[in-house]
C-alpha positions as CSV (number, residue, x, y, z in Angstrom):
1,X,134.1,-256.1,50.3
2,X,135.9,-255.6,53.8
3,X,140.0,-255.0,52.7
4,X,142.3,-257.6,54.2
5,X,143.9,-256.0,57.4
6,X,146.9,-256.3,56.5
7,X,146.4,-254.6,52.9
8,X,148.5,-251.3,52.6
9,X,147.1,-248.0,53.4
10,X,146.5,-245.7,50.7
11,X,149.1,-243.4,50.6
12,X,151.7,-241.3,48.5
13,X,153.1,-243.7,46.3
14,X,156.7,-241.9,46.0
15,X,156.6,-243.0,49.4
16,X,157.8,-246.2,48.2
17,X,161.3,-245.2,46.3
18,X,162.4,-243.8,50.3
19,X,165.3,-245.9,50.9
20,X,165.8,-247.4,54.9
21,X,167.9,-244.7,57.2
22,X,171.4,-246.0,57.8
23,X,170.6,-246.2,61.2
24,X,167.5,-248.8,61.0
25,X,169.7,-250.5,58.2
26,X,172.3,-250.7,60.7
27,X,170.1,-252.1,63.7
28,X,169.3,-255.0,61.3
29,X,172.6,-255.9,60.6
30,X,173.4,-256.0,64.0
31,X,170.1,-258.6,65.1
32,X,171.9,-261.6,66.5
33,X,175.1,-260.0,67.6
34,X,175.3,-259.9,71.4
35,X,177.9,-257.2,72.3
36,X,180.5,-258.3,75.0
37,X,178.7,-257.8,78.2
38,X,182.4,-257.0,79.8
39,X,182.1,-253.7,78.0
40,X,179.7,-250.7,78.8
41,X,178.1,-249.6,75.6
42,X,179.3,-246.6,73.9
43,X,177.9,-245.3,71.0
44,X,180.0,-242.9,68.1
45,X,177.2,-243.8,65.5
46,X,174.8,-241.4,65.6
47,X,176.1,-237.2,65.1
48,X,173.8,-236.5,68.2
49,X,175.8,-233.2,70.5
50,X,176.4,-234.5,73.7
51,X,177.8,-231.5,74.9
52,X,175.6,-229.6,77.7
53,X,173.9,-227.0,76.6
54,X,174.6,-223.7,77.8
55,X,173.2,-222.1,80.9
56,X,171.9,-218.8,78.5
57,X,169.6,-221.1,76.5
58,X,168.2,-222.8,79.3
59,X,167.5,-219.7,81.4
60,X,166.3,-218.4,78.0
61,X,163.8,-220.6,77.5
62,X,162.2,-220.4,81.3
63,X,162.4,-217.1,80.8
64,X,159.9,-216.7,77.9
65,X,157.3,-219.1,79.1
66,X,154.6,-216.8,78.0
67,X,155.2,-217.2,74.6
68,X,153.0,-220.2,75.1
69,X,149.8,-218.2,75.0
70,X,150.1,-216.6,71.2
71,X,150.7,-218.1,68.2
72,X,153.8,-217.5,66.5
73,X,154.5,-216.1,62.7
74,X,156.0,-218.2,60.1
75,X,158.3,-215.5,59.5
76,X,159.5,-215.0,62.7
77,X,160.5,-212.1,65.2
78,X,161.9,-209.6,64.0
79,X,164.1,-209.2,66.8
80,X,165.6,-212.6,66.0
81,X,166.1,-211.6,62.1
82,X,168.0,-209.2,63.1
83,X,170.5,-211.3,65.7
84,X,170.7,-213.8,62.3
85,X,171.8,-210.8,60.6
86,X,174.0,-209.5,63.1
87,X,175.9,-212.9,63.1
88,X,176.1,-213.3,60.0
89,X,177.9,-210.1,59.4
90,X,180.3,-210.9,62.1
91,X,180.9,-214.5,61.0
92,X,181.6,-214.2,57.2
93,X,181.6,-209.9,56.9
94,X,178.5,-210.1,54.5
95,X,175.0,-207.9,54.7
96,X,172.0,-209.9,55.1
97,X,168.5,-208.3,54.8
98,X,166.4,-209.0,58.2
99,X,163.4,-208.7,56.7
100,X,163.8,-210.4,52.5
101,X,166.6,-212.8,52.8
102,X,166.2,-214.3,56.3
103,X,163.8,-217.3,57.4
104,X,164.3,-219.1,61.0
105,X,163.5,-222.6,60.9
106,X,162.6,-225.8,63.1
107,X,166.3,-227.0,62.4
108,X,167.4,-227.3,59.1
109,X,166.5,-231.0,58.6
110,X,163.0,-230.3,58.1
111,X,164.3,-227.2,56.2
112,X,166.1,-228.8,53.9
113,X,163.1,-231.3,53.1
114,X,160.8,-228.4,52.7
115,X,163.3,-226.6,50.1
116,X,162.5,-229.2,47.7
117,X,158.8,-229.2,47.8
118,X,159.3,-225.3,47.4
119,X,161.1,-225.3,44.4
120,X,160.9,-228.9,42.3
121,X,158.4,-228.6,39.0
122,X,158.3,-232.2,38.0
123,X,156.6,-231.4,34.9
124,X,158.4,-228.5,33.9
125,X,159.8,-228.6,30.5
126,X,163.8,-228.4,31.6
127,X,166.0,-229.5,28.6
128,X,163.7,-232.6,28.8
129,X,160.9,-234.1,30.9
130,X,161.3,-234.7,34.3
131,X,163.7,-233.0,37.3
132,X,166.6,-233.9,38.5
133,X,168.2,-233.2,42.4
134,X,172.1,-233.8,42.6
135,X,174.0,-234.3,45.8
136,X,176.9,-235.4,47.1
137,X,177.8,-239.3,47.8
138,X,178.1,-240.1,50.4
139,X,175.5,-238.0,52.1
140,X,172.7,-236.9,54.4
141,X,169.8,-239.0,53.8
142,X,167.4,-236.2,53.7
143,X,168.6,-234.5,50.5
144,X,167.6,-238.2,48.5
145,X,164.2,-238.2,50.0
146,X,163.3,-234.9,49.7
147,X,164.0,-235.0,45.9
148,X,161.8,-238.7,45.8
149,X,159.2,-236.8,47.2
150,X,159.3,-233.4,45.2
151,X,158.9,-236.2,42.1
152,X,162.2,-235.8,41.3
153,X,165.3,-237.8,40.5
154,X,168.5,-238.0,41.9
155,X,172.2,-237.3,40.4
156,X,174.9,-238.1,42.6
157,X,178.7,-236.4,42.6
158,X,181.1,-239.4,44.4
159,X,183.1,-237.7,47.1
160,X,187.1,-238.3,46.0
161,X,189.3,-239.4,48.9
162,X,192.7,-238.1,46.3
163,X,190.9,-234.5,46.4
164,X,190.0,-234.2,50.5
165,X,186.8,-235.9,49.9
166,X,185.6,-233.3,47.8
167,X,182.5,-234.6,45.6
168,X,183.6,-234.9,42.6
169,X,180.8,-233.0,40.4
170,X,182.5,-233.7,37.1
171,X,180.7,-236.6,37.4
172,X,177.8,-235.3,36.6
173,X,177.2,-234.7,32.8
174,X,175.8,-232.1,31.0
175,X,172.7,-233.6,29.9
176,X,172.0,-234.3,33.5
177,X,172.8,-230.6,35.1
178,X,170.4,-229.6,32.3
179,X,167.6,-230.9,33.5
180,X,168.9,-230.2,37.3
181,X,166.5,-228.0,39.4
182,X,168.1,-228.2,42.9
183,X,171.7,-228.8,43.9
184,X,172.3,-229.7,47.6
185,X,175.9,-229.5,49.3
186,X,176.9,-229.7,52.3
187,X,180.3,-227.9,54.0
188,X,181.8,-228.8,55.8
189,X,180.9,-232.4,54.2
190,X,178.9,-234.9,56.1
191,X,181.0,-237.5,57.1
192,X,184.2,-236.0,55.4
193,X,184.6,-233.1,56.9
194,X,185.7,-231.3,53.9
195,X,185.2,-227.8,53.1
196,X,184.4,-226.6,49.6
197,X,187.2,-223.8,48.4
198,X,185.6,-220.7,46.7
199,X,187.1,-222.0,43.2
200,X,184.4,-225.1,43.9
201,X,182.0,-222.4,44.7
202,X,182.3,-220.8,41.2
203,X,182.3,-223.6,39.6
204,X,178.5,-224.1,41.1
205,X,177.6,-220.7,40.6
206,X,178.2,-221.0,37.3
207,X,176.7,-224.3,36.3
208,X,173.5,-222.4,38.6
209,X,173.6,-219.6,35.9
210,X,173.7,-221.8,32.9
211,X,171.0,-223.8,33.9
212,X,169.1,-222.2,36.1
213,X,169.2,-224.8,39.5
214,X,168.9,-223.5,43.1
215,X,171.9,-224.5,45.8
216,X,171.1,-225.4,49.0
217,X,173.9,-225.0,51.0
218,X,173.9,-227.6,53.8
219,X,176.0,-225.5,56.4
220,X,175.1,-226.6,60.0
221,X,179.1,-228.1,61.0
222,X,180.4,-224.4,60.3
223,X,180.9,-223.7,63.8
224,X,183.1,-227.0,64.8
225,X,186.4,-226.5,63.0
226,X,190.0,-227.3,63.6
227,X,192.4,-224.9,61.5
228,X,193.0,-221.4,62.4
229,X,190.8,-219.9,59.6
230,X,186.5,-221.0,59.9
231,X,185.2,-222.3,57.2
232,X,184.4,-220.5,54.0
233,X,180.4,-220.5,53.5
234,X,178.2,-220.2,50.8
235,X,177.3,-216.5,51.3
236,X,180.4,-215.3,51.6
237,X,181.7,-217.7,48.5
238,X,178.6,-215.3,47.0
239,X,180.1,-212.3,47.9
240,X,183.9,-212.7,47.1
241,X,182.3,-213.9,43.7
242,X,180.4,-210.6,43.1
243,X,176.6,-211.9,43.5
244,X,175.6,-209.9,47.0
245,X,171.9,-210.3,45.7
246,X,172.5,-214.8,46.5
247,X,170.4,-215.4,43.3
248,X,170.2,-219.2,43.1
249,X,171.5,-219.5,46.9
250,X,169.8,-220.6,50.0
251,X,172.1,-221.1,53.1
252,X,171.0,-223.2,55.8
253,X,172.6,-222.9,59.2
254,X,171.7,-224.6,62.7
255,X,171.9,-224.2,66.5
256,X,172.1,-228.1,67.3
257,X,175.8,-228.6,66.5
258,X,176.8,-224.8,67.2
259,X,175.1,-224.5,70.4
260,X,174.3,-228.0,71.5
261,X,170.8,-227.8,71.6
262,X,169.4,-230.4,69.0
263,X,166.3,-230.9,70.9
264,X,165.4,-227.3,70.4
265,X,165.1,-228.0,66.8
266,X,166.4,-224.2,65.6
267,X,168.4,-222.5,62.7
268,X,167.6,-220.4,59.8
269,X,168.0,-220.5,56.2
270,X,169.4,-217.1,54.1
271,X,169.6,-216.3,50.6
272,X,168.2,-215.2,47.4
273,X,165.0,-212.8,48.3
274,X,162.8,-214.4,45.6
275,X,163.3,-217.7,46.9
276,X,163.3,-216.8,50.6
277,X,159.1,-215.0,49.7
278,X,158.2,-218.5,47.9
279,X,160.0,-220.6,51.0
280,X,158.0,-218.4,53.2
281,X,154.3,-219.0,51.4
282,X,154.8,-222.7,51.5
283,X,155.8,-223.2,55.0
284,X,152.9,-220.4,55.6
285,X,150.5,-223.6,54.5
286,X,153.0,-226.2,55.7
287,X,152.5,-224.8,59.5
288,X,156.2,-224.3,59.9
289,X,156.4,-221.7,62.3
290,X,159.0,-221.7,65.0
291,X,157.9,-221.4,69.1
292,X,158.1,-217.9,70.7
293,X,159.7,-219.5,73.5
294,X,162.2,-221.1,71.2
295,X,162.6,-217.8,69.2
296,X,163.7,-216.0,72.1
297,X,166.7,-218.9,73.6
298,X,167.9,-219.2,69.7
299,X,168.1,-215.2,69.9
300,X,170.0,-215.6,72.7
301,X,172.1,-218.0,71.5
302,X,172.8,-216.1,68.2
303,X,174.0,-213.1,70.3
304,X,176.5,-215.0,72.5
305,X,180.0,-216.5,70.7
306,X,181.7,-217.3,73.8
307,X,179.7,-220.8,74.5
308,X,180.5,-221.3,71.0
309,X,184.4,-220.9,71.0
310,X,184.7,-222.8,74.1
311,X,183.0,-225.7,72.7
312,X,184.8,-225.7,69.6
313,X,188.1,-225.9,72.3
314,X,186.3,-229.3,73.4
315,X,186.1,-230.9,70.1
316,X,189.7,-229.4,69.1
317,X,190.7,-231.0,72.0
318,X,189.1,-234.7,71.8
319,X,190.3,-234.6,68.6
320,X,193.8,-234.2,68.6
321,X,194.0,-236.6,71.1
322,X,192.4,-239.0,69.3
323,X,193.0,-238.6,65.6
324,X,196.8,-239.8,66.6
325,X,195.8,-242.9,68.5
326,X,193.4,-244.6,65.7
327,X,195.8,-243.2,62.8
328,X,198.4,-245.9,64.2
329,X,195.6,-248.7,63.0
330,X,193.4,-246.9,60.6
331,X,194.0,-244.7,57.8
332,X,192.7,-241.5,59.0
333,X,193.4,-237.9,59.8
334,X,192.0,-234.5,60.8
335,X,189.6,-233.5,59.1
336,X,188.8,-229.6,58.2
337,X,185.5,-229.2,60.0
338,X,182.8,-231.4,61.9
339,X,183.0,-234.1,64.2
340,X,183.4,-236.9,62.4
341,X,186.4,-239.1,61.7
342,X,186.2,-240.4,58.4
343,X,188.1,-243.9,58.3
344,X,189.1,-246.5,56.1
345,X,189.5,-250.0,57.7
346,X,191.5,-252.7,57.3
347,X,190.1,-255.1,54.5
348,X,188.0,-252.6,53.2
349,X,184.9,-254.3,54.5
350,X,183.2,-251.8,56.5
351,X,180.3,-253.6,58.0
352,X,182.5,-256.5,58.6
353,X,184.9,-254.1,61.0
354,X,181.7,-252.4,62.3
355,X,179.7,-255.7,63.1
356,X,183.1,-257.3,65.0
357,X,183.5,-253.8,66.8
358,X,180.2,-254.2,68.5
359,X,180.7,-257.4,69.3
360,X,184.3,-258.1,71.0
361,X,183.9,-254.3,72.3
362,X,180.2,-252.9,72.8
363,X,181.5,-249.3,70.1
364,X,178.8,-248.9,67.8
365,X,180.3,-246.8,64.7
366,X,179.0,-246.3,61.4
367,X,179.8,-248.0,57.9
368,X,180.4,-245.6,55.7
369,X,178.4,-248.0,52.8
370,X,175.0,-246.8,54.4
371,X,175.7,-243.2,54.0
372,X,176.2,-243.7,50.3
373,X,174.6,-245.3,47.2
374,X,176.4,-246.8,44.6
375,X,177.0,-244.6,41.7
376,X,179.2,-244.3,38.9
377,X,180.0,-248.1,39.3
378,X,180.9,-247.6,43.4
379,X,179.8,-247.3,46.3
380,X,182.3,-243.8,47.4
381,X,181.7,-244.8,51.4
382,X,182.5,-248.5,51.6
383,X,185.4,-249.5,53.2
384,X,184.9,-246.5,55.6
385,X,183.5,-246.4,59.3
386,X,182.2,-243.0,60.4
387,X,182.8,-242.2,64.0
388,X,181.1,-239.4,65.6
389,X,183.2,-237.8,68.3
390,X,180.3,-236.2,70.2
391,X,180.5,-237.7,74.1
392,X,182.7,-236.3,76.4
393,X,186.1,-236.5,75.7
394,X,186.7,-239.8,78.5
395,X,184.0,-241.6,76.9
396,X,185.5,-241.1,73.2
397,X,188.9,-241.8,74.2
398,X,187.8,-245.3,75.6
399,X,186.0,-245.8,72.4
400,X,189.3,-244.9,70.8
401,X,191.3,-247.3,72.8
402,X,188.9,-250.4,71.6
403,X,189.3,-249.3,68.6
404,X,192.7,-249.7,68.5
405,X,192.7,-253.0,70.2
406,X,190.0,-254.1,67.8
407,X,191.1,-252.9,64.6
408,X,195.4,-254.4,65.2
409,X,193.5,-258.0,66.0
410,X,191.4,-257.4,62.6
411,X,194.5,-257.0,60.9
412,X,196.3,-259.9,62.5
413,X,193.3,-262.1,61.1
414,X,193.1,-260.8,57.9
């Protein structure tokens, strides 16, 4: 017998527990609304760089054209392990090995996916049956469904607006970091902004010791930072702590938000040796190598600082403008790191404020409920709107100024 055509496919069936992405949840709130065709549409929903890319890159890439013709090694150049390693050391003052504890990668998205698949044993006999992923809430999307598909479970740590945002791990019981295998953060946070202190950091390290989990350290907003000192990161938290051999620690930095090249799909992850050779046999299998051609423009781009600083000056910049202006109608301020503007809106419904937005103003922004799941008996990102700060700085500050128009009539009408 001939299946109906519209039976389902065979397929995975973990496949199933993937949750929407915010963003298609989002466009199916917003069927029916008709933004106000007085407004150009402008978009601070989607943490995409807008930036230009710099001219080295581009005349990197044209340069190395003939990288075409050979195929590349999952392990990389070695040339380019070494400019990782070079930057590293003058970023956080910390020796990483070229050749054991460096991996480039085709960004760290598909990175931090692949982590999970490396190191998840859903069978394994860990204080209990089963495995367990924890992350932070709210969070990167990715983290959740690469722990459904390792077979895993998912823990979550609420973020706490009275401690910067920081995710509040104490959450998390012991029976449950028992039977953790992998621990995903992110600094600084995604959409907070916050930066985890090295006291947080031991904290982690030790729970790792007791029970055994890897940390992946979601690190690819280090570069975009407001306050005089950069962000602490996890290597460095490793090092000030006394474990220069990362066990337990995988790193994972990116070019897209440093450099403004997202569509070049580069970054690297860096850590714990014996991780870093397991990493390296799956994504032998998994076909993960990177481009020659992209190799060479993300050596480049490792070498150079000075596109870096200056567009750190742009985001400082859009960003002290702005922060002011919506903090007179929405409880927000600077955050440590990132691009984001984290921010509570009046009411606390935040699809509500991002729905009307769109339509009396053509903004698209956020709600902070579809970055997060309800855990713990909450949702930790409702009542929040996340605004990416990415355009040029004209185009955000007319965002900002509808903003503020919107958001003191939705408070009139509350």
């Amino acid at each position: 017998m001939i299946p109906a055509m519209n039976a389902q496919a065979p397929h995975n069936p973990l496949l199933d527990k993937l949750h929407p992405y915010p963003f298609e949840r989002l466009r199916a709130l917003q069927k029916g609304i008709t933004p106000n065709p007085a407004y150009t549409p402008i978009s601070l929903g989607i943490g995409e760089p807008k930036h230009p890319a710099p001219a080295l890159i581009e005349q990197a890439l044209l340069a190395n054209l003939r990288g075409l013709s050979g195929y590349p090694a999952t392990a990389g150049d070695p040339g380019l392990r070494a400019s990782i390693s070079a930057w590293l050391k003058r970023r956080y003052a910390i020796d990483v090995d070229a050749a054991t504890q460096i991996l480039p990668v085709n960004g760290s998205r598909e990175a931090l996916f692949a982590l999970a698949q490396t190191v998840i044993d859903p069978n394994r006999d860990n204080s209990g049956p089963g495995a367990t992923v924890v992350c932070p809430n709210p969070f990167y999307q990715i983290y959740e469904g690469a722990a459904l598909l390792a077979g895993a479970e998912v823990a979550f740590a609420n973020s706490d607006p009275k401690r910067n945002f920081a995710a509040n791990w104490a959450e998390i019981n012991e029976a449950t970091w028992a039977k953790t295998q992998l621990l995903y953060v992110c600094s600084p946070g995604n959409p907070t902004g916050a930066v985890m202190p090295l006291e947080e950091w031991q904290m982690l390290f030790e729970l790792s010791d007791r029970h055994g989990f890897i940390i992946a350290s979601d690190e690819c907003y280090s570069e975009i930072y407001f306050r005089d000192e950069p962000p602490l990161g996890g290597l460095e938290a490793a090092v000030k702590l006394g474990r220069s051999d990362f066990r337990n620690l995988i790193a994972f930095t990116s070019l897209s938000k440093r450099s403004n090249v997202p569509g070049m799909r580069s970054g690297f992850v860096a850590g714990d040796a014996r991780v870093i050779k397991q990493f390296l046999l799956y994504r032998t299998y998994h076909g993960s190598a990177m481009s020659p051609i992209v190799q060479a423009a993300s050596q480049a781009a490792w070498d150079d600082e000075a596109h870096v600083v200056a567009n750190r000056e742009q985001y400082r910049a859009k960003f002290a403008k702005i922060t002011p202006m919506l903090a007179e109608v929405l409880d927000v301020a600077l955050p440590d790191a990132g691009f984001y503007l984290w921010c509570a809106v009046p009411g606390g419904d935040d699809i509500a404020f991002a729905l009307g937005l769109l339509a009396q103003y053509n903004v698209t922004v956020l709600p902070g409920s579809l970055l997060a799941r309800e855990a713990h008996g909450v949702n930790p990102g409702a009542g929040r709107v996340r605004l990416a700060l990415v355009a040029e700085q004209a185009e955000c500050l007319e965002a900002a100024q509808r903003i503020v128009a919107f958001a003191a009539d939705y408070k009139r009408g509350l």
